[in-house]
C-alpha positions in Angstrom: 0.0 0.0 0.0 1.5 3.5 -1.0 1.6 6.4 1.7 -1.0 8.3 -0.4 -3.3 5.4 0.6 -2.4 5.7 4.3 -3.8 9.3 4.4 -6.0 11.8 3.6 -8.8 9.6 3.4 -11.0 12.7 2.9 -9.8 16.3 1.8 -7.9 17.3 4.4 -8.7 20.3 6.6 -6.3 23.2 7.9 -5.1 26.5 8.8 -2.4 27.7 6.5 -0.1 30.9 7.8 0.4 32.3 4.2 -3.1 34.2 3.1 -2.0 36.4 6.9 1.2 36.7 7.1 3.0 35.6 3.8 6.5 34.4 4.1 7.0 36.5 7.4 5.2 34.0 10.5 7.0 34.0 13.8 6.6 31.2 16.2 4.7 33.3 18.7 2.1 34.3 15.9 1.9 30.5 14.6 1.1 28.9 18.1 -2.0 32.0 19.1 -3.1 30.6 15.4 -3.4 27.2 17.0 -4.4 27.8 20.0 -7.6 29.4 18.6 -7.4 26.1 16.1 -7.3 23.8 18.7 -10.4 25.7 20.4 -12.4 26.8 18.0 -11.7 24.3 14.9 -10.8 21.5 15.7 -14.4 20.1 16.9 -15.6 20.7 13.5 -12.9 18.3 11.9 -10.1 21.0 11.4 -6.7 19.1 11.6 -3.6 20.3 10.2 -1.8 23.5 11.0 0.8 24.9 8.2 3.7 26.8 8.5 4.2 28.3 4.8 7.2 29.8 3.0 10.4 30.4 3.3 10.3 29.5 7.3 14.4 29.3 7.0 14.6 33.1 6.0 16.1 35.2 9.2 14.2 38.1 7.7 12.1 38.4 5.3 9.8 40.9 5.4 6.6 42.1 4.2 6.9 40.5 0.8 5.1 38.2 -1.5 8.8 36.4 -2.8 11.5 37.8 -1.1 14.6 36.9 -2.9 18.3 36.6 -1.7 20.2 39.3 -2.9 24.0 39.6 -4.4 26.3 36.7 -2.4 23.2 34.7 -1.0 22.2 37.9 0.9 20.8 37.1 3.6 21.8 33.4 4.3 19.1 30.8 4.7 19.8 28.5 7.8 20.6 25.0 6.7 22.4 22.3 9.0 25.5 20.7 8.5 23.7 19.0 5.8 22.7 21.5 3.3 19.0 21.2 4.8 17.2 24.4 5.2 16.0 24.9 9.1 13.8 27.4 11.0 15.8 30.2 11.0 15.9 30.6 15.2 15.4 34.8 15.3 12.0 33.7 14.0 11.1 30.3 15.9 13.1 30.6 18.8 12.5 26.7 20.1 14.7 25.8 16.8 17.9 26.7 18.3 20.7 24.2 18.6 19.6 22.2 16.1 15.9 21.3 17.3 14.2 22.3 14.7 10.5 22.3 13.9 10.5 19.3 16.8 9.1 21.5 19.5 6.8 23.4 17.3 5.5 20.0 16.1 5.4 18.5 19.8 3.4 22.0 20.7 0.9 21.3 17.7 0.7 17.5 18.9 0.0 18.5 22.3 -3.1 20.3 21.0 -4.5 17.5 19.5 -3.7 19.0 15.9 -1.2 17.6 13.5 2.0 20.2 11.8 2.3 20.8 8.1 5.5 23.0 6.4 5.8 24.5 3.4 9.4 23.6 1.0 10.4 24.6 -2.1 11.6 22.0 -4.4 15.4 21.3 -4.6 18.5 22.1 -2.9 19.3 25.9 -1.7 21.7 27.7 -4.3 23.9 28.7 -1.8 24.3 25.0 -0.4 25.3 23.9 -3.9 27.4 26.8 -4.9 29.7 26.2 -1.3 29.8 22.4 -2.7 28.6 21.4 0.5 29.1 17.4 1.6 25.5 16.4 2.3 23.9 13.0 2.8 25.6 12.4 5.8 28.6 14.5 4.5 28.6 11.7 1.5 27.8 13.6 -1.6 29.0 17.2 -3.2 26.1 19.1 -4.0 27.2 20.5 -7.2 26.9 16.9 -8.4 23.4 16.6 -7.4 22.3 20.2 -8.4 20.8 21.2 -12.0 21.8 24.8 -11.7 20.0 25.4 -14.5 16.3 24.7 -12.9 15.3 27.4 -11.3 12.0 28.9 -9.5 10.5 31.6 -11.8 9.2 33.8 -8.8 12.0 32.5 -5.9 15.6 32.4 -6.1 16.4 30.2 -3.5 17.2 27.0 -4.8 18.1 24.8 -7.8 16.8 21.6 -8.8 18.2 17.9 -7.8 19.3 15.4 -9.9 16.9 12.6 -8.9 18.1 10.3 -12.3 21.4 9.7 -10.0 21.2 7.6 -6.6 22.5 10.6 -4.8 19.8 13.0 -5.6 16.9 10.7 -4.9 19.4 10.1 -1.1 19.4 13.7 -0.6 15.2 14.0 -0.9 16.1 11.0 1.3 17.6 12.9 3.8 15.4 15.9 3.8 12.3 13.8 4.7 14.5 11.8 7.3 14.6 15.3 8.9 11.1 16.2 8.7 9.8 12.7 10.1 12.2 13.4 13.0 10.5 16.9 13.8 6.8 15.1 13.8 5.8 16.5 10.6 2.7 15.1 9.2 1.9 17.6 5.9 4.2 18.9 3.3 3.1 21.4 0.8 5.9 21.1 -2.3 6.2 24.4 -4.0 7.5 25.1 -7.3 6.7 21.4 -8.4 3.6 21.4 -10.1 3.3 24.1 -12.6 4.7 27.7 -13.2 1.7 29.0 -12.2 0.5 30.4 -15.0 -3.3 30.2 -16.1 -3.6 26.7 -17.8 0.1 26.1 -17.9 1.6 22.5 -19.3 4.7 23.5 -17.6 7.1 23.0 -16.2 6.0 20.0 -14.5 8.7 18.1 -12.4 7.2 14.9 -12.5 10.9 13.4 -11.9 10.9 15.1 -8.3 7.9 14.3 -7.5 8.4 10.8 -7.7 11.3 11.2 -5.8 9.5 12.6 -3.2 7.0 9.9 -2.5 9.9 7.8 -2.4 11.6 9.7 0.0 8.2 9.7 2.1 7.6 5.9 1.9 11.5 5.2 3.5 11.5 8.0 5.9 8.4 5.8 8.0 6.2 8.5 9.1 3.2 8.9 7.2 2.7 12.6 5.4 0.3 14.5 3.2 2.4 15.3 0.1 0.4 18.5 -1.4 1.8 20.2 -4.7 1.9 23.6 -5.6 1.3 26.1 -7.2 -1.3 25.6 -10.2 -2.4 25.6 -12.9 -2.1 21.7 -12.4 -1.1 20.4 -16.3 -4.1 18.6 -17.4 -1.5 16.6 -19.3 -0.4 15.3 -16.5 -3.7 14.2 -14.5 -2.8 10.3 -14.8 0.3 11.2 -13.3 -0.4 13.3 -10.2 -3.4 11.3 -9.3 -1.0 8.5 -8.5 1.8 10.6 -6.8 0.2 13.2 -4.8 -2.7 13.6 -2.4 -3.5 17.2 -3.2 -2.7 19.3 -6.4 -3.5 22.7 -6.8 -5.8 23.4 -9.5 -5.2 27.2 -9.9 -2.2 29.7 -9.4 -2.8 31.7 -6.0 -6.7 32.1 -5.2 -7.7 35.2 -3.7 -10.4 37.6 -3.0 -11.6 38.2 -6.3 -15.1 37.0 -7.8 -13.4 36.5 -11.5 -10.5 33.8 -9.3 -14.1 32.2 -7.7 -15.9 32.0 -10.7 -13.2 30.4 -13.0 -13.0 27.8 -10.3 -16.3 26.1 -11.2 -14.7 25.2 -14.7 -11.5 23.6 -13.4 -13.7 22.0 -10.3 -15.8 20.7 -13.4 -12.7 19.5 -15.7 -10.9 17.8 -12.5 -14.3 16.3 -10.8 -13.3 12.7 -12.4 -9.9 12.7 -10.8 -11.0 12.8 -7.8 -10.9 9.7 -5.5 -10.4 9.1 -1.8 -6.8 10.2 -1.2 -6.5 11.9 -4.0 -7.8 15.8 -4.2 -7.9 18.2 -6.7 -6.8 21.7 -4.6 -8.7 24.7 -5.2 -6.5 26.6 -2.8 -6.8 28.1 0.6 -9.7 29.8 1.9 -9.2 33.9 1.5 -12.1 34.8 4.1 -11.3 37.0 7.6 -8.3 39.0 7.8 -5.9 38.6 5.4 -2.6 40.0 4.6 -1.4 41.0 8.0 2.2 41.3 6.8 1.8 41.0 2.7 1.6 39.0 0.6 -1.4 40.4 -1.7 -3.0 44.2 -1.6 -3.2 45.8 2.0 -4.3 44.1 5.3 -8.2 43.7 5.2 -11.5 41.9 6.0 -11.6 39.6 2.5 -12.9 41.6 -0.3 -15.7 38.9 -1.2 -19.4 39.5 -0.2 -20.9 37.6 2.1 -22.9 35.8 -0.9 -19.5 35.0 -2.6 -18.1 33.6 0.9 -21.4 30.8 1.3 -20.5 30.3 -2.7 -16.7 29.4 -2.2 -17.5 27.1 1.2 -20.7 25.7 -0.8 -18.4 24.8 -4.0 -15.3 23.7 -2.1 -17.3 21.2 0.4 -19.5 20.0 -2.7 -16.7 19.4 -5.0 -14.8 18.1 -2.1 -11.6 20.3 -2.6 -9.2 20.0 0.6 -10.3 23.2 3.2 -7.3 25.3 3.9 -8.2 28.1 5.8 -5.9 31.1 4.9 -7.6 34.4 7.1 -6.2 35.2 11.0 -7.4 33.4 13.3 -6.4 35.7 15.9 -8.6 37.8 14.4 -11.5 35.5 13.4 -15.2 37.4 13.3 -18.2 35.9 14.1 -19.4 35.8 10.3 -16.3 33.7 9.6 -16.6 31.3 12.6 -19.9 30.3 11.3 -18.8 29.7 7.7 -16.1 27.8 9.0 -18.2 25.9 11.8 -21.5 25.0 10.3 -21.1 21.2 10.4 -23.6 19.9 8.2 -21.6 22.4 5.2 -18.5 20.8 6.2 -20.2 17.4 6.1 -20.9 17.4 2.6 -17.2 17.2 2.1 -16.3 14.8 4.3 -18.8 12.5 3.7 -20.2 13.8 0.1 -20.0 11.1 -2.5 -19.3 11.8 -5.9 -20.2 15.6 -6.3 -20.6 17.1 -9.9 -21.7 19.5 -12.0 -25.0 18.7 -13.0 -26.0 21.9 -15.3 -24.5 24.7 -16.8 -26.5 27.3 -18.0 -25.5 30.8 -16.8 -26.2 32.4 -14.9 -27.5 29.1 -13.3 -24.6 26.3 -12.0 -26.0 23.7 -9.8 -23.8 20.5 -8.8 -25.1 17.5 -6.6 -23.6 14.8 -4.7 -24.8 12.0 -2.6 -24.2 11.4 1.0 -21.7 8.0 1.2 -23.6 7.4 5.0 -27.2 7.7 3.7 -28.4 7.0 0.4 -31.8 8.9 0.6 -29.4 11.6 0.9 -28.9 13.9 -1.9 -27.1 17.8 -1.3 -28.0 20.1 -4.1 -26.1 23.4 -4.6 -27.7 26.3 -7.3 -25.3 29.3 -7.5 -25.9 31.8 -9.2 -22.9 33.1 -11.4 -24.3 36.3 -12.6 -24.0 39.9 -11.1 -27.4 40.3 -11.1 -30.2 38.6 -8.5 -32.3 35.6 -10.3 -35.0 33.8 -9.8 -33.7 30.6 -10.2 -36.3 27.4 -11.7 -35.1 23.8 -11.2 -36.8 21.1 -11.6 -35.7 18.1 -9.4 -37.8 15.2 -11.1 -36.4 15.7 -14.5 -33.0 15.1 -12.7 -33.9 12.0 -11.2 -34.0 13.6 -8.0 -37.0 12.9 -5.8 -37.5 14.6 -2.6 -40.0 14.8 -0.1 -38.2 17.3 1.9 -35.9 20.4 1.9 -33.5 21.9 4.2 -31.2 25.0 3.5 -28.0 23.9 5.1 -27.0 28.1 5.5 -29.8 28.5 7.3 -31.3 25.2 8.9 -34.5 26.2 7.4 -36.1 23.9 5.5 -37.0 24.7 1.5 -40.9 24.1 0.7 -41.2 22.5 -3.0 -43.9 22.3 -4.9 -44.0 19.3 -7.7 -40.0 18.4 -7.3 -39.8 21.6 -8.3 -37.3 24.0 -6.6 -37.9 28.3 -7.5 -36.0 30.7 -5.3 -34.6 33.8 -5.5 -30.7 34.1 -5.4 -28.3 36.8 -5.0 -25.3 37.9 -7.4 -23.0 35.6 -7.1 -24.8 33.7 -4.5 -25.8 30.4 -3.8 -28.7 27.9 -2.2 -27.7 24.8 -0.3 -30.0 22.1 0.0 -30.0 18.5 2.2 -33.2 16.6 -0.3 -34.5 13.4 1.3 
């Protein structure tokens, strides 16, 4: 049995630190995150907290991608190794050569589990020293492509996985990471460049390398890639090496992001199976952008019709729930989105959720309940800017029902003839539990 088959049976659910505080979290800011996690999330099926990007970085500011300057300026912290490590000004337990290991242990304690964010490859300035890694084995020049290079990070170079030594130093990074407690990895600059519905480049050579390096290192991890556009050329392959993909480059606060994600939810729906999730990205609802990485700190710029639409198509669809807003900070509003349990059901326990019709303004998707089949959850969104009246008629979708219930609102939905007619806001949505 592979380690994707160990875990994530169903999308998994999170906090991630980047959609708040970019590449710039300290370890005091990450722990208030989870405390709030572990009190306010975690009861609703919230699991994994996430430290994103560039974690090694001593200072890197308010900044989306903030590159080393002229002769590796400043240094990244790496071991003896060549293995980047928390730099210590920013996660103080780290020091002398702990690691993420007390973070992870702190995150444990709360009954949550601890993610990281990496970049593929080996740092630049590691393979430009020629430093002995793998157990002081192996020069890195001879394992570094210097010519594969992050378009948007200049941090680090690819590995030469084709030789034994390459696929020993992923070897080695993961040998570190299982002995910190880690129990997520998000890969970046793996899975696409990130460019709207790129076919490139796509490391399918690392990645593979990486789910090796996962199998031997015997702790079982959630192997997320990033960023998107995932390469629809390459769906056989990332089904069978990765748990999550990204579907789309960075998702924000922006209708025109939320309403091209209904196409690639639809294009990806059939490569989705248990333990293997299309990603439509992190969650960009509460306050975002505390310290960068997009547009000023803020409330999210969706309405509160467009934030029940992302929740309704994420759970529905099934996409992993990453939320990305402070939790320090967390409003009332967002709890609820973010704790209404018979929403958050449908993902966990939907079965086989689709796009049923198309016809804009009108989008509705269904999907059965894999614990009760007299279960069906039916979501109509309107995609236009304007408010509709929306006419479906559930009998001519072999959809029976004798009852109704708005999962939003608890209410329930009184149909007439299998018929369902409601009004909808711009860019709003209705979601029903049918029986």
């Amino acid at each position: 049995m592979s380690f994707l088959d160990k875990v994530a049976p169903t999308p998994p659910m999170g906090w991630n630190s980047f959609d708040c505080y970019g590449s710039a979290v300290t370890e005091e800011e990450f722990k208030a995150n989870v405390d709030v996690m572990a009190e306010v999330l975690k009861p609703h099926g919230w699991e994994y907290a996430v430290v994103d990007f560039c974690w090694s970085h001593p200072d890197p500011g308010p900044c989306h991608n903030p590159h080393q300057g002229v002769g590796f300026c400043p240094m990244l912290h790496c071991d003896e190794q060549g293995r980047l490590v928390p730099a210590p000004n920013r996660f103080p337990s780290s020091a002398n050569g702990a690691g993420f290991k007390p973070l992870a242990d702190y995150v444990h304690g709360k009954g949550l589990k601890f993610g990281i964010h990496i970049m593929r490859g080996i740092p630049y300035q590691v393979a430009f020293e020629d430093m002995l890694v793998c157990n002081r084995t192996v020069r890195a020049k001879d394992i570094a492509l210097l010519d594969s290079i992050c378009p948007w990070l200049n941090h680090m170079r690819g590995v030469d996985v084709a030789k034994p030594e390459g696929q020993a130093y992923y070897d080695s990074l993961f040998e570190l990471y299982a002995s910190w407690g880690v129990d997520f990895v998000k890969v970046d600059d793996i899975l696409a460049d990130g460019m709207a519905d790129s076919d490139g480049p796509y490391h399918a050579a690392e990645i593979e390398a990486i789910g090796k390096a996962i199998e031997k290192c015997g702790r079982p991890m959630v192997l997320s890639l990033s960023p998107g556009d995932a390469p629809r050329s390459a769906a056989h392959h990332v089904v069978e090496h990765a748990n999550m993909w990204r579907m789309s480059s960075d998702f924000w606060d922006d209708w025109k992001k939320l309403k091209r994600m209904f196409d690639l939810a639809h294009w990806w729906t059939p490569h989705r199976r248990a333990g293997r999730w299309p990603d439509a990205d992190m969650l960009p609802i509460g306050r975002l952008s505390k310290r960068g990485p997009k547009g000023p700190e803020r409330d999210s710029w969706f309405t509160a019709a467009e934030r029940e639409t992302l929740m309704t198509l994420w759970t529905i669809f099934r996409s992993p729930l990453m939320f990305g807003g402070a939790l320090v900070d967390l409003d009332e509003a967002t709890k609820r989105l973010l704790t209404t349990d018979v929403v958050l059901e449908v993902g966990i326990h939907g079965d086989g959720g689709e796009q049923l019709l198309r016809e804009d303004p009108l989008c509705v998707w269904v999907a059965g309940d894999s614990r009760d089949e007299s279960a069906k959850y039916v979501a109509l969104f309107n995609l236009g800017d304007e408010s509709m009246t929306a006419n479906f008629s559930l009998a001519d979708h072999g959809l029976p029902v004798d009852s109704a219930t708005n999962l939003w609102t608890g209410e329930p939905l009184e149909i007439a003839d299998a018929k369902i007619s409601a009004e909808i806001a711009p860019h709003g949505c209705l979601y029903l539990k049918l029986r």
